[in-house]
N, C-alpha and C positions, 0 to 999 in steps of 0.2 A: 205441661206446657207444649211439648212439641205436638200430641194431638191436635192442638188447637191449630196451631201452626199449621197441619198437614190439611187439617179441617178447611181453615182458611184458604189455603192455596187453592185446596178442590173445589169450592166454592167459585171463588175468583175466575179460576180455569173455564167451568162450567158457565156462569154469567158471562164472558167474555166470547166466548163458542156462539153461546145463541145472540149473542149482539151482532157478531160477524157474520154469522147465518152458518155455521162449520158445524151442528149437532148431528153431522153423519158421519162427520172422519172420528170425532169423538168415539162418536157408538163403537165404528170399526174398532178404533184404537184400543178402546176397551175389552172388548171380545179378544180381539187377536192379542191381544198380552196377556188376559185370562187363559189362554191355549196355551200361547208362551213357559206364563209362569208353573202351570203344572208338568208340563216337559222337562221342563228347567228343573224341578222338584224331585222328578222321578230320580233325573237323572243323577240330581247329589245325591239322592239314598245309595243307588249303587255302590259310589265310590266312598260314602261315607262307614257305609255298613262294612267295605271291604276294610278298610284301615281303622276301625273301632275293635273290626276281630282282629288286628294286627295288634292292636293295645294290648288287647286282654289276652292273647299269647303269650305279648311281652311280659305281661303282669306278671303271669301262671309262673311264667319261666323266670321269673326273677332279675329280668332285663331292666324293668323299670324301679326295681328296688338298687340294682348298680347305678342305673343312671342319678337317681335322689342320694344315693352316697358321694358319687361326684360332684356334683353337683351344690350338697349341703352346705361346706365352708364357704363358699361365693355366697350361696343364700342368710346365711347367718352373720356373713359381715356387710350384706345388705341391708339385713333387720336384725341389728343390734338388741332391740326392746323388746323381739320374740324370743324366750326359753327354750336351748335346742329341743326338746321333747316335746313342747306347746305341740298342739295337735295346728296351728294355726301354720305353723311350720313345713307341716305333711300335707295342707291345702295348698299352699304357699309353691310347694314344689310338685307336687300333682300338676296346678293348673299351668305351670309352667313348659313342663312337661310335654304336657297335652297340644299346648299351641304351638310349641318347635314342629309338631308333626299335624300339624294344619286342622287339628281337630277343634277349631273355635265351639264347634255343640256342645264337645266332650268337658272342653275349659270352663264353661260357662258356669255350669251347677258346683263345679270346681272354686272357680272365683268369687261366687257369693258366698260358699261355707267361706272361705279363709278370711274374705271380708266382717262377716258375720263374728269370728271367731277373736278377729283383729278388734274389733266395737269392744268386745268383751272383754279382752286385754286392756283397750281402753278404759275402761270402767265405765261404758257405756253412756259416754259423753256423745252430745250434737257434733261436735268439733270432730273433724277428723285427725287421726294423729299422724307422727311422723310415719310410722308401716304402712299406715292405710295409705298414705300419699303415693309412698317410694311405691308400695303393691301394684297400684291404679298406673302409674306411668310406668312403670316393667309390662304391664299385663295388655297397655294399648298399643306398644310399641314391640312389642314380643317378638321375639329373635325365630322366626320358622326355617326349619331345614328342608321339609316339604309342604308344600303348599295344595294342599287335598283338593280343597274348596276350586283352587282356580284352576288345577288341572281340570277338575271333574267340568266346567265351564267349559273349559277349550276344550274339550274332548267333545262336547254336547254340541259346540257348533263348528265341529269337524276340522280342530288344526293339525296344519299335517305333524307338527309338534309336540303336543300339549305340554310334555314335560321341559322344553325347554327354558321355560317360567323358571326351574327351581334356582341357575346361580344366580339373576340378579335380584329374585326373593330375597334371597342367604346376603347376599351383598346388601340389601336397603333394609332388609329388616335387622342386620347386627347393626348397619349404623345409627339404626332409630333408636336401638337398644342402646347401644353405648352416649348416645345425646340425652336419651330420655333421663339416665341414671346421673349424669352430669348435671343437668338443668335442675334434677331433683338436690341435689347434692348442696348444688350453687347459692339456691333458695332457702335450701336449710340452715346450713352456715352461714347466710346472710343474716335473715330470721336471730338467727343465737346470738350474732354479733350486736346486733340492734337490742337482743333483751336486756343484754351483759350492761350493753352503756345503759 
């Protein structure tokens, strides 16, 4: 669906250009953000590639096996319906993980196995269950301590800054964290109360 949407727009965009007679700012526009975007691209490799080996240090060194032990009892009184050993568990806090430290590429392949894993738990019902839901609103609203992605941004177009991004990160991304897990909460118990009657 949203292809089409994107489709449409372009579209839209495009007929509207040459009704106004604008198909040269267009052109420009195009090219110059084709430059843009690969600039833009280089530059997260950099700092992506630097903080993905910062992971796999951590890993190596057993930093990211303490933090998933801290971590665990919050996670398991979050998902109830997941068996602590479930491997859906180990996705579940991997990709959690992973996004406190701005690595959303790292999260991603992360969050499809735990989902994947979560379906299965389900007995591989259409319906989403309760984990999968509470998963999906922890995982959009995900608590980051540093924010890779938008340093590497502001770095790219020269703030004198960059890191000054991380406390009100840490400030709006805990409180989304803590809304989202609520809203989830609220919904659910609501849901129960309605089945019971």
């Amino acid at each position: 669906m949203v292809n089409y949407i994107w489709v449409g727009m372009t579209i839209i965009g495009l007929i509207f250009a040459a009704v106004n007679g604008r198909m040269k700012e267009v052109n420009e526009a195009i090219f110059h953000s084709a430059n843009e975007a690969v600039t833009l691209c280089i530059g997260l490799i950099s700092i992506l590639v630097f903080w993905l080996g910062i992971m796999k240090i951590a890993q190596d060194s057993g930093l990211l096996d303490k933090m998933s032990l801290f971590f665990r009892p919050l996670v398991q009184r979050l998902f109830p319906e997941v068996p602590p050993g479930h491997p859906a568990m180990g996705y579940i806090l991997s990709n959690m993980i992973a996004n406190m430290f701005g690595l959303g590429n790292a999260a991603t392949p992360l969050g499809i196995k735990a989902m994947e894993e979560l379906k299965e738990l389900n007995g591989g019902k259409p319906a989403a269950s309760r984990s999968m839901i509470t998963f999906l609103a922890i995982n959009t609203s995900s608590l980051t301590l540093i924010p890779t992605t938008v340093i590497a941004i502001r770095m790219n177009y020269g703030s004198a800054s960059p890191t000054e991004i991380v406390g009100p990160t840490l400030f709006a991304t805990f409180i989304s964290a803590v809304f989202a897990i609520f809203i989830d909460r609220y919904f659910y118990y609501r849901r129960s109360r309605k089945e019971v009657k």
